[in-house]
mmCIF entry with sequence, helices, sheets and N, C-alpha, C, O atoms, coordinates in Angstrom:
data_MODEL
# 
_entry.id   MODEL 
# 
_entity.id                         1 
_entity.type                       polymer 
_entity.pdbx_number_of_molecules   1 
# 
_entity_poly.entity_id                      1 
_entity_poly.type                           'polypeptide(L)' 
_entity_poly.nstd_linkage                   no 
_entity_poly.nstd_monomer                   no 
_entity_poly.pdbx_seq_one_letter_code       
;(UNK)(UNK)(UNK)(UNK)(UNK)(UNK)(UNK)(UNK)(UNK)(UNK)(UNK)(UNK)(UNK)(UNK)(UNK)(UNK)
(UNK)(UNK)(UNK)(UNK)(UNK)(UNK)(UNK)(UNK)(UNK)(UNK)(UNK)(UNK)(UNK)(UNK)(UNK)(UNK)
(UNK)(UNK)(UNK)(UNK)(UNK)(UNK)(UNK)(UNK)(UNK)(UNK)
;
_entity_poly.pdbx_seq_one_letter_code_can   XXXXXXXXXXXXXXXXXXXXXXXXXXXXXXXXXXXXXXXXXX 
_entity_poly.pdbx_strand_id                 A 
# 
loop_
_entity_poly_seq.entity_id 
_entity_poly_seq.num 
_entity_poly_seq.mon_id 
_entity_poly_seq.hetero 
1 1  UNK n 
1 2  UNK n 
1 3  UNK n 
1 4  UNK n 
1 5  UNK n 
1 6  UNK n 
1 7  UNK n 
1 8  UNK n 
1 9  UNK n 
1 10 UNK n 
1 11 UNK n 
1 12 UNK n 
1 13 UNK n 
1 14 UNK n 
1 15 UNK n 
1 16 UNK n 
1 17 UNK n 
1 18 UNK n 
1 19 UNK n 
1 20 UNK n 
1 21 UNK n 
1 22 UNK n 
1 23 UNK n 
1 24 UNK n 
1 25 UNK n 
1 26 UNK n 
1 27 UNK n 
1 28 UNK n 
1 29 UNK n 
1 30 UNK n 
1 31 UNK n 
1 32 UNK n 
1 33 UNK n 
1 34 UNK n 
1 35 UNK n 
1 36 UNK n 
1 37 UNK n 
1 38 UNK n 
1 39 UNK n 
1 40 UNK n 
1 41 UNK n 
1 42 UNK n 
# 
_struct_asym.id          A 
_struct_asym.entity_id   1 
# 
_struct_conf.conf_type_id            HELX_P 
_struct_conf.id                      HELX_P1 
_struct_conf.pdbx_PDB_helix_id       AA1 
_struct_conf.beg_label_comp_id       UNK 
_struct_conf.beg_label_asym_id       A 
_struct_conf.beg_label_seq_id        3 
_struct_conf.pdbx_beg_PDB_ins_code   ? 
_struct_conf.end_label_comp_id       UNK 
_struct_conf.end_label_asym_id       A 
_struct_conf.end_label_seq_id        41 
_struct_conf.pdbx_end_PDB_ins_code   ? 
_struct_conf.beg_auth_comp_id        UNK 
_struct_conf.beg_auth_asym_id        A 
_struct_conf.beg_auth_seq_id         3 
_struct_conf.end_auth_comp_id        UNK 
_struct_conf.end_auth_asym_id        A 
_struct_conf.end_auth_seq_id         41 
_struct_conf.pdbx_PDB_helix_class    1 
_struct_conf.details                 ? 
_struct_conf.pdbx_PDB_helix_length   39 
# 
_struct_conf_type.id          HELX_P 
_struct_conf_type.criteria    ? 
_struct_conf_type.reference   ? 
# 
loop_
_atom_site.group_PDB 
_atom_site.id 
_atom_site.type_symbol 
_atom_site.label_atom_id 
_atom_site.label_alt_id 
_atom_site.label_comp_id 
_atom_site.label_asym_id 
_atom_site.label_entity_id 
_atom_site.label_seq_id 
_atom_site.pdbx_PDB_ins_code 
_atom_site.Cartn_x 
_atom_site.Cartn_y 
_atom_site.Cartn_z 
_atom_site.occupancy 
_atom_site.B_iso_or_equiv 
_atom_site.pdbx_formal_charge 
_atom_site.auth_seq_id 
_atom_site.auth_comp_id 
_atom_site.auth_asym_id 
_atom_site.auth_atom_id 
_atom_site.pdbx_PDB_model_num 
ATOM 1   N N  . UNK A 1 1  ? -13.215 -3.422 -29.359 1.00 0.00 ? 1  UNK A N  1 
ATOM 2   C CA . UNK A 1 1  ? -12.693 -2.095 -29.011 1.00 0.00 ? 1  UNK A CA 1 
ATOM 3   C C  . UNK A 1 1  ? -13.210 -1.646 -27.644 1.00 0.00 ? 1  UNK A C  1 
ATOM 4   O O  . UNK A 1 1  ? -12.727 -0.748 -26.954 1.00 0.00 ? 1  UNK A O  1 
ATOM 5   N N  . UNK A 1 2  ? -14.202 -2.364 -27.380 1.00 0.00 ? 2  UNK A N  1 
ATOM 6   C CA . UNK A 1 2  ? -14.389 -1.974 -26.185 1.00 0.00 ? 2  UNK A CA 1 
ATOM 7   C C  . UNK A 1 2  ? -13.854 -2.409 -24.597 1.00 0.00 ? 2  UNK A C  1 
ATOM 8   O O  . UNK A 1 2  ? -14.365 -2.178 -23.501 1.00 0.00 ? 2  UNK A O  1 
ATOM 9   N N  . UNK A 1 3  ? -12.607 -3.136 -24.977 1.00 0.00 ? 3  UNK A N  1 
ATOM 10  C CA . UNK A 1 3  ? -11.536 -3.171 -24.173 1.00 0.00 ? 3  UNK A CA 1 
ATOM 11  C C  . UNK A 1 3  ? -10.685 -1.964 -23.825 1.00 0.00 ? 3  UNK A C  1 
ATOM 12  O O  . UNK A 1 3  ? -10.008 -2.073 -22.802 1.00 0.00 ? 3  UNK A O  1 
ATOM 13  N N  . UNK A 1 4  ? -10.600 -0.712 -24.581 1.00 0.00 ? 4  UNK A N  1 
ATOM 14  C CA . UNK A 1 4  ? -9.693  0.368  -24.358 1.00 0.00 ? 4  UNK A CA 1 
ATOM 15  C C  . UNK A 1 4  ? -10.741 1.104  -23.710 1.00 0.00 ? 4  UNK A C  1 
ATOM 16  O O  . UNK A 1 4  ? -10.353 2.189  -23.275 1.00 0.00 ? 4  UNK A O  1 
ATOM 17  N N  . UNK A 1 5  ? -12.296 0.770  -23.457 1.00 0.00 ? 5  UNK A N  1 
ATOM 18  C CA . UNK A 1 5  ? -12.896 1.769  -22.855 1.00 0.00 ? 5  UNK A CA 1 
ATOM 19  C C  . UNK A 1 5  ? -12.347 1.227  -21.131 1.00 0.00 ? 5  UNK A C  1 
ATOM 20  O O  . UNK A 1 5  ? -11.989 1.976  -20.222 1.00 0.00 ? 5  UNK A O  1 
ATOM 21  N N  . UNK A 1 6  ? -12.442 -0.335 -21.103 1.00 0.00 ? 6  UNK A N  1 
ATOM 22  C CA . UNK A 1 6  ? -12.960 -0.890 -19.737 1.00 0.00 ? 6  UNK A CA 1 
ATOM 23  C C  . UNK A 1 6  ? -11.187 -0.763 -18.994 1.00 0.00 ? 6  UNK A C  1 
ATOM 24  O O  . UNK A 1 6  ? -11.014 -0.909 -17.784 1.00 0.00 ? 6  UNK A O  1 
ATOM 25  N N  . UNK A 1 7  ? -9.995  -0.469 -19.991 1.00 0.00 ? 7  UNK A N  1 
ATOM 26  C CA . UNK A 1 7  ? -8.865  -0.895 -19.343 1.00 0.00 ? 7  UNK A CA 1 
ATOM 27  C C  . UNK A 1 7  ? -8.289  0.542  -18.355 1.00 0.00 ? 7  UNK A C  1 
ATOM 28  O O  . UNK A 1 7  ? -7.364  0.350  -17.565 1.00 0.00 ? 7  UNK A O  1 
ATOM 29  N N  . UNK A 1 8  ? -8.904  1.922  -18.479 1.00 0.00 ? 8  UNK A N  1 
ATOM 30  C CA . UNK A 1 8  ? -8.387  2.717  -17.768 1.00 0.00 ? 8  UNK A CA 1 
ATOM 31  C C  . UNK A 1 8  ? -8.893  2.466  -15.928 1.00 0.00 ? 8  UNK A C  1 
ATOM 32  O O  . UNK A 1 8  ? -8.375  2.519  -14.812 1.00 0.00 ? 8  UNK A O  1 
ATOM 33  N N  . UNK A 1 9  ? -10.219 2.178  -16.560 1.00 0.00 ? 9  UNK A N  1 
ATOM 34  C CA . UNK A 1 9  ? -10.739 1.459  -15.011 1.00 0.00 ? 9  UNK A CA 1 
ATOM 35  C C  . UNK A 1 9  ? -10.311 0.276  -14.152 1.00 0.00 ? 9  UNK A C  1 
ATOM 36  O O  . UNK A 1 9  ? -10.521 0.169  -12.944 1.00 0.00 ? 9  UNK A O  1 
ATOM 37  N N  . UNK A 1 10 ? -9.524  -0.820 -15.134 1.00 0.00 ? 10 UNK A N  1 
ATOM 38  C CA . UNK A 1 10 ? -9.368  -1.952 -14.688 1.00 0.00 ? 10 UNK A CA 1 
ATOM 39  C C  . UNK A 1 10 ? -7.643  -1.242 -14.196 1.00 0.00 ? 10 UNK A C  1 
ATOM 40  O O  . UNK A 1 10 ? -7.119  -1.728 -13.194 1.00 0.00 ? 10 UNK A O  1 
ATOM 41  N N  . UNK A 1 11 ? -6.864  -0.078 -15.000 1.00 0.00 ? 11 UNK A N  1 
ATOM 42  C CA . UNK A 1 11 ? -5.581  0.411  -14.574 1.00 0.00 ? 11 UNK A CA 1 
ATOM 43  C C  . UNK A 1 11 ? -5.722  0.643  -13.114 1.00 0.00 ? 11 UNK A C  1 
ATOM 44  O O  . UNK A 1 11 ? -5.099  0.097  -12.204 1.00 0.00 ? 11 UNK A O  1 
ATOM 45  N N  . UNK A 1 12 ? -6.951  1.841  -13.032 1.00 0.00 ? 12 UNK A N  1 
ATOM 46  C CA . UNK A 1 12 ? -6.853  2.870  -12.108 1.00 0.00 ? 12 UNK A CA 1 
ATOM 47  C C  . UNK A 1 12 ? -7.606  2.010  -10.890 1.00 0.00 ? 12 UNK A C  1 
ATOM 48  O O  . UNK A 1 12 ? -7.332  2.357  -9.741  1.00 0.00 ? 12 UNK A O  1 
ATOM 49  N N  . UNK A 1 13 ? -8.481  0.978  -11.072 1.00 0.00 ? 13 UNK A N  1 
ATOM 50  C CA . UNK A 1 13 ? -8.437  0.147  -9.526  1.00 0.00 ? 13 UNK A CA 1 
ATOM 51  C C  . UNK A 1 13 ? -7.555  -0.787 -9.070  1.00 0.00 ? 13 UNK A C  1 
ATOM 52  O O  . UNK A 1 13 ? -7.672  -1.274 -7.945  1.00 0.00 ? 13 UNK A O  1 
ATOM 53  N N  . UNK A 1 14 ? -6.802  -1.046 -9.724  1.00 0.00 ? 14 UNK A N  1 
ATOM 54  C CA . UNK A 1 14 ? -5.698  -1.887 -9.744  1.00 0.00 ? 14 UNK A CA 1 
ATOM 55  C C  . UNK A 1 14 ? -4.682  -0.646 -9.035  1.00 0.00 ? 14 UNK A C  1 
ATOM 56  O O  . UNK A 1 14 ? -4.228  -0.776 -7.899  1.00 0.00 ? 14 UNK A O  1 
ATOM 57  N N  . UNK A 1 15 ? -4.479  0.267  -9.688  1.00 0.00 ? 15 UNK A N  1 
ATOM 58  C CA . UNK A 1 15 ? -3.590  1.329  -9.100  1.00 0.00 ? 15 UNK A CA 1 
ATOM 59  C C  . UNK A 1 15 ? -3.653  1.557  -7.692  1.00 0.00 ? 15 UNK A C  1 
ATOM 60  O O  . UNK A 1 15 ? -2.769  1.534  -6.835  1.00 0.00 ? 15 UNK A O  1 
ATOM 61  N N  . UNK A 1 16 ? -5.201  1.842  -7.612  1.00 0.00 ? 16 UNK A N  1 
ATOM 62  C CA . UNK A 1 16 ? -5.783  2.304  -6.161  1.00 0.00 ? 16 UNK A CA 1 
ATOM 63  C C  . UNK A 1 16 ? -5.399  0.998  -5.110  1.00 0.00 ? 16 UNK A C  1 
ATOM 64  O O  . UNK A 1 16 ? -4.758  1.096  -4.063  1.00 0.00 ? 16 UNK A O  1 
ATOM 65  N N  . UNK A 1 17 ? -5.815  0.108  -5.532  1.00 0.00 ? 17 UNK A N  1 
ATOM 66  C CA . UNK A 1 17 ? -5.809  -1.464 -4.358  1.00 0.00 ? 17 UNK A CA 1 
ATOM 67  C C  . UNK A 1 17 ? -4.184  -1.205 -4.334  1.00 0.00 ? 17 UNK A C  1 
ATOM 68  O O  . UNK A 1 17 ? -3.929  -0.531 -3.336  1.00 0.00 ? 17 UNK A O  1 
ATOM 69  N N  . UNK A 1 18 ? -2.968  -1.515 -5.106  1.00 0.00 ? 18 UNK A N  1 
ATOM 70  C CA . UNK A 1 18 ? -2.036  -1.081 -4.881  1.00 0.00 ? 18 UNK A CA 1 
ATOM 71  C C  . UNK A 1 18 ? -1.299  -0.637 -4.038  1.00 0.00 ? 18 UNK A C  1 
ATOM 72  O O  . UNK A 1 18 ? -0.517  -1.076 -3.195  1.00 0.00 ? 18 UNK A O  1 
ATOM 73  N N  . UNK A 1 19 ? -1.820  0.736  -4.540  1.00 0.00 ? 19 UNK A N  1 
ATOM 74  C CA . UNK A 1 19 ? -1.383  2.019  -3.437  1.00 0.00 ? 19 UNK A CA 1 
ATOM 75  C C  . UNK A 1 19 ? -1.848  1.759  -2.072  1.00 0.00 ? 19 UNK A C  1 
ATOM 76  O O  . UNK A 1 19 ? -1.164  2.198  -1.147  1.00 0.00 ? 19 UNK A O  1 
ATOM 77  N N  . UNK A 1 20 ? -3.223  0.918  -1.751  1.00 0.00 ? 20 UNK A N  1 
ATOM 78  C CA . UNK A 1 20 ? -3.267  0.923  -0.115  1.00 0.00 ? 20 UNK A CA 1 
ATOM 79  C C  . UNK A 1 20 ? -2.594  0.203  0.272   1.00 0.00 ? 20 UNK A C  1 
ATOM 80  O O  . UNK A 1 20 ? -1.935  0.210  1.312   1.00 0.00 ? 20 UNK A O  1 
ATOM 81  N N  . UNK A 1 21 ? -2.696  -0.726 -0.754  1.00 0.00 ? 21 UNK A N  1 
ATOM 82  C CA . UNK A 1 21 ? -1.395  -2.502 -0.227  1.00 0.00 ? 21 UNK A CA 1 
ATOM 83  C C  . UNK A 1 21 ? -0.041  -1.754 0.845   1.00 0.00 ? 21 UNK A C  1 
ATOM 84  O O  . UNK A 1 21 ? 0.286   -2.015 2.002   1.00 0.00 ? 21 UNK A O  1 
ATOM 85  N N  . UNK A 1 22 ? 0.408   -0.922 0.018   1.00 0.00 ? 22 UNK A N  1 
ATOM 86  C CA . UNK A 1 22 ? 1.996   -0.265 0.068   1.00 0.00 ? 22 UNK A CA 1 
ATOM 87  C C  . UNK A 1 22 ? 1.819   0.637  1.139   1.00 0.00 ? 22 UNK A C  1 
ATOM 88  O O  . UNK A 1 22 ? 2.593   0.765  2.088   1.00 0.00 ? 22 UNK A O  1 
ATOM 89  N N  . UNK A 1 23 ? 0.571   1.372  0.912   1.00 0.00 ? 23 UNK A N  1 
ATOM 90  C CA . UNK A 1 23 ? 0.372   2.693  2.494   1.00 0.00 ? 23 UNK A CA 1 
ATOM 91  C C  . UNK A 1 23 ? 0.380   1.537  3.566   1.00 0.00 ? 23 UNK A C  1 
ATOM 92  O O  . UNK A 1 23 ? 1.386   1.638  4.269   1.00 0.00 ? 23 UNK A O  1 
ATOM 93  N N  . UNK A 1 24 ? -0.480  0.389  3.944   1.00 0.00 ? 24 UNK A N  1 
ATOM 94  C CA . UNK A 1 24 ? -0.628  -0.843 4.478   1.00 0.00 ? 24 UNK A CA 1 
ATOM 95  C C  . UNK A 1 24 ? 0.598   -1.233 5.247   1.00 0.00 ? 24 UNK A C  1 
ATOM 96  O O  . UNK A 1 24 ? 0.713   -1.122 6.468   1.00 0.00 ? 24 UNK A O  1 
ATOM 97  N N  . UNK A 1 25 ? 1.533   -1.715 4.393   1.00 0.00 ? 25 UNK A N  1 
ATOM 98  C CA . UNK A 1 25 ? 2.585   -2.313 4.257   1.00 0.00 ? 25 UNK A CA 1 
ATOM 99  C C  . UNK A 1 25 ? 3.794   -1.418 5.334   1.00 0.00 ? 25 UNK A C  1 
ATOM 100 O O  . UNK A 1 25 ? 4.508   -1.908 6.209   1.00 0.00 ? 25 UNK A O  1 
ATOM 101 N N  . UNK A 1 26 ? 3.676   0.297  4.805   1.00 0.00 ? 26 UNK A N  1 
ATOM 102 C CA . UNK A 1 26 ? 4.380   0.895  5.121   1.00 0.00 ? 26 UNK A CA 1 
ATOM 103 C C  . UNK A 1 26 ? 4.255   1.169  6.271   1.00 0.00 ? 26 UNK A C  1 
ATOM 104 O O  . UNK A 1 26 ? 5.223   1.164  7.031   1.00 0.00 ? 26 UNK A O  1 
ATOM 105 N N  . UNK A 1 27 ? 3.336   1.396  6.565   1.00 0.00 ? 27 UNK A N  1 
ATOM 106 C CA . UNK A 1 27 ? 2.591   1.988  7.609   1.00 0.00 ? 27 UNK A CA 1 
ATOM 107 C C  . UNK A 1 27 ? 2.968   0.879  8.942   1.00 0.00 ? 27 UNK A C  1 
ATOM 108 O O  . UNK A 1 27 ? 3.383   1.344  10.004  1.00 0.00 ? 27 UNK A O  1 
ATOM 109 N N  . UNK A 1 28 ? 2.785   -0.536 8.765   1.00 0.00 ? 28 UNK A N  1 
ATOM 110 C CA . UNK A 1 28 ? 3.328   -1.449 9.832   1.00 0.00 ? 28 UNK A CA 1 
ATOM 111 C C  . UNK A 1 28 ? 4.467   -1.365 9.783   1.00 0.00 ? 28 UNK A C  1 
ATOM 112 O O  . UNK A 1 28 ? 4.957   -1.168 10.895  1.00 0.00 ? 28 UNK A O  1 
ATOM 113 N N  . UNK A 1 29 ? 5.336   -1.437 8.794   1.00 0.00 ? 29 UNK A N  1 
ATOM 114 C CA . UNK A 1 29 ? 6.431   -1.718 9.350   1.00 0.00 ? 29 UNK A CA 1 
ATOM 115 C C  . UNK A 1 29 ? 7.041   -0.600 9.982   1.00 0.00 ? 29 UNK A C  1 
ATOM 116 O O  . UNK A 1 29 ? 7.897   -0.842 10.834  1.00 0.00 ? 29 UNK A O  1 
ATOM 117 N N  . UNK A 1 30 ? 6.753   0.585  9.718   1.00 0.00 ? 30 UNK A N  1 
ATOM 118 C CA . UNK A 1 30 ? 7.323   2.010  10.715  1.00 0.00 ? 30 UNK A CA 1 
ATOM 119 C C  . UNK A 1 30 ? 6.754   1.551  12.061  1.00 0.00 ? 30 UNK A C  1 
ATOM 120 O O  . UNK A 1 30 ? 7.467   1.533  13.064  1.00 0.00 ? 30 UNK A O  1 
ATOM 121 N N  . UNK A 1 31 ? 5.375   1.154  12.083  1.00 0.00 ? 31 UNK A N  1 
ATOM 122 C CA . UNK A 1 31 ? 5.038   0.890  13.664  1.00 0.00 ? 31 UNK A CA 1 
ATOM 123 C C  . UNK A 1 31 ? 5.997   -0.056 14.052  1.00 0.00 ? 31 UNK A C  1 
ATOM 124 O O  . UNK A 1 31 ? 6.596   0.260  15.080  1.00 0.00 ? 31 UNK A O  1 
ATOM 125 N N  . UNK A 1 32 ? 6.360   -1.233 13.488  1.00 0.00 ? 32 UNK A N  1 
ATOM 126 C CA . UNK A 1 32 ? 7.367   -2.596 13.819  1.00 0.00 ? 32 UNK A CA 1 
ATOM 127 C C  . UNK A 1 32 ? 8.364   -1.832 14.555  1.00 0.00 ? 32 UNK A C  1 
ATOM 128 O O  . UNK A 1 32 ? 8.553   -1.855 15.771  1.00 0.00 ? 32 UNK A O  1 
ATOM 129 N N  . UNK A 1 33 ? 9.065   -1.053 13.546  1.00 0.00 ? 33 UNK A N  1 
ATOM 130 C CA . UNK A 1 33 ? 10.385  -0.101 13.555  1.00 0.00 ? 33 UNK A CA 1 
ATOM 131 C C  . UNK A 1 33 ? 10.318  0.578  14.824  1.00 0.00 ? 33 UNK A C  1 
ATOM 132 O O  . UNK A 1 33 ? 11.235  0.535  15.645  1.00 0.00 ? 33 UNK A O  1 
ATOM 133 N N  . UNK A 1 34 ? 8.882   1.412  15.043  1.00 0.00 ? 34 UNK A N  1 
ATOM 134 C CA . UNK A 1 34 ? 9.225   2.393  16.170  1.00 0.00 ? 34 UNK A CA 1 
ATOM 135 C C  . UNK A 1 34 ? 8.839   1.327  17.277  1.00 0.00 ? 34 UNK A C  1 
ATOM 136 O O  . UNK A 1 34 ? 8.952   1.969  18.321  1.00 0.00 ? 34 UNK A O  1 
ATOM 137 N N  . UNK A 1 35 ? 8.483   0.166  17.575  1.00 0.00 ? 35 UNK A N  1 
ATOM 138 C CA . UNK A 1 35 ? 7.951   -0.573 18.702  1.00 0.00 ? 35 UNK A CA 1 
ATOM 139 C C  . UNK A 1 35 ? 9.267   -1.078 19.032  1.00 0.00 ? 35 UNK A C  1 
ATOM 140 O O  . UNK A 1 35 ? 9.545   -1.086 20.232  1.00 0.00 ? 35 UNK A O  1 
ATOM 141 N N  . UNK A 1 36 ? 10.261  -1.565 18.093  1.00 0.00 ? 36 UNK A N  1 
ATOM 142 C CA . UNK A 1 36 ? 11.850  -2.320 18.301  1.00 0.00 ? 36 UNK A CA 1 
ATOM 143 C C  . UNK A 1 36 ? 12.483  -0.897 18.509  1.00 0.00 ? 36 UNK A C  1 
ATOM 144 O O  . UNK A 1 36 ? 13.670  -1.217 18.441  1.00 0.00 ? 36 UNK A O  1 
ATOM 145 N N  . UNK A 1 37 ? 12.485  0.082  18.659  1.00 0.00 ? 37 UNK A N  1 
ATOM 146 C CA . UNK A 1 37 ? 13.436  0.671  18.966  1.00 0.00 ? 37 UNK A CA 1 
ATOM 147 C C  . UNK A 1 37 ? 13.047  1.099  20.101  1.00 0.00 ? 37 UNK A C  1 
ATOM 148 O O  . UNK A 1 37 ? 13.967  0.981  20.910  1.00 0.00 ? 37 UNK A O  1 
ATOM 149 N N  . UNK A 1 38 ? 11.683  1.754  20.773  1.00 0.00 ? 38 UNK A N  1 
ATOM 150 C CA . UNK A 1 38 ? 11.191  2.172  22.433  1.00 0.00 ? 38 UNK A CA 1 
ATOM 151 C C  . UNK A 1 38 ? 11.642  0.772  23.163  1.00 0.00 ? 38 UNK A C  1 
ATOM 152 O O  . UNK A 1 38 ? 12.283  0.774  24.214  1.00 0.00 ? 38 UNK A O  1 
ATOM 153 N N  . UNK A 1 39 ? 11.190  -0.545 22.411  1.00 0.00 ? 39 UNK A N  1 
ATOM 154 C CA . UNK A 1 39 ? 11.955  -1.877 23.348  1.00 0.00 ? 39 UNK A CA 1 
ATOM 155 C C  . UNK A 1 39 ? 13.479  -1.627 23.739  1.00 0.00 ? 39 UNK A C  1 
ATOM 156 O O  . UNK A 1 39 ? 13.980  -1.543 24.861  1.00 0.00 ? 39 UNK A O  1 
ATOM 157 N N  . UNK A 1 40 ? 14.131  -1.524 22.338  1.00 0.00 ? 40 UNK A N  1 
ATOM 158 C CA . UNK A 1 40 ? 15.547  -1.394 22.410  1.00 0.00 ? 40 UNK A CA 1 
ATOM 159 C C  . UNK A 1 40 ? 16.050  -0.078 23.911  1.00 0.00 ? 40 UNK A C  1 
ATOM 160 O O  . UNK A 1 40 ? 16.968  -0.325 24.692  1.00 0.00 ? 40 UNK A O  1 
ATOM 161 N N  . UNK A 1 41 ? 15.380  0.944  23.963  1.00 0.00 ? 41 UNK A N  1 
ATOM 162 C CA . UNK A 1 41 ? 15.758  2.319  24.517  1.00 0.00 ? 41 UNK A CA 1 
ATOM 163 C C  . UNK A 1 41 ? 14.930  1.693  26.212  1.00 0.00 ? 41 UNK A C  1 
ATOM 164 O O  . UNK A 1 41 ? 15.536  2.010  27.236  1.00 0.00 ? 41 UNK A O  1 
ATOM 165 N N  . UNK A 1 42 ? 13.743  0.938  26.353  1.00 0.00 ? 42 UNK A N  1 
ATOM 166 C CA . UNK A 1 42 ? 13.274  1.013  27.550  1.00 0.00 ? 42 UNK A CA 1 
ATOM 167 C C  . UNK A 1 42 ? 14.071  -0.870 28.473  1.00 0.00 ? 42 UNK A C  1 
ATOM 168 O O  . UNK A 1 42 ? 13.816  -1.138 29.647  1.00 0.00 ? 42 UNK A O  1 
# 
């Protein structure tokens, strides 16, 4: 039973690593995005 204590922790860092993966993720490719389009415009 002491798997239902350890699994909200094993959810919620799993959640967290996640969520930066994706902020990470997002976050370059808007830079990608805005670097191809000032190329595209200059």
């Amino acid at each position: 039973m002491s798997f239902k204590r350890i699994a909200p922790k094993i959810m919620w860092f799993v959640g967290l690593w996640f969520a930066s993966v994706l902020a990470l993720f997002l976050v370059s490719s808007v830079l990608r995005l805005l670097m191809s389009m000032a190329g595209l415009r200059a």
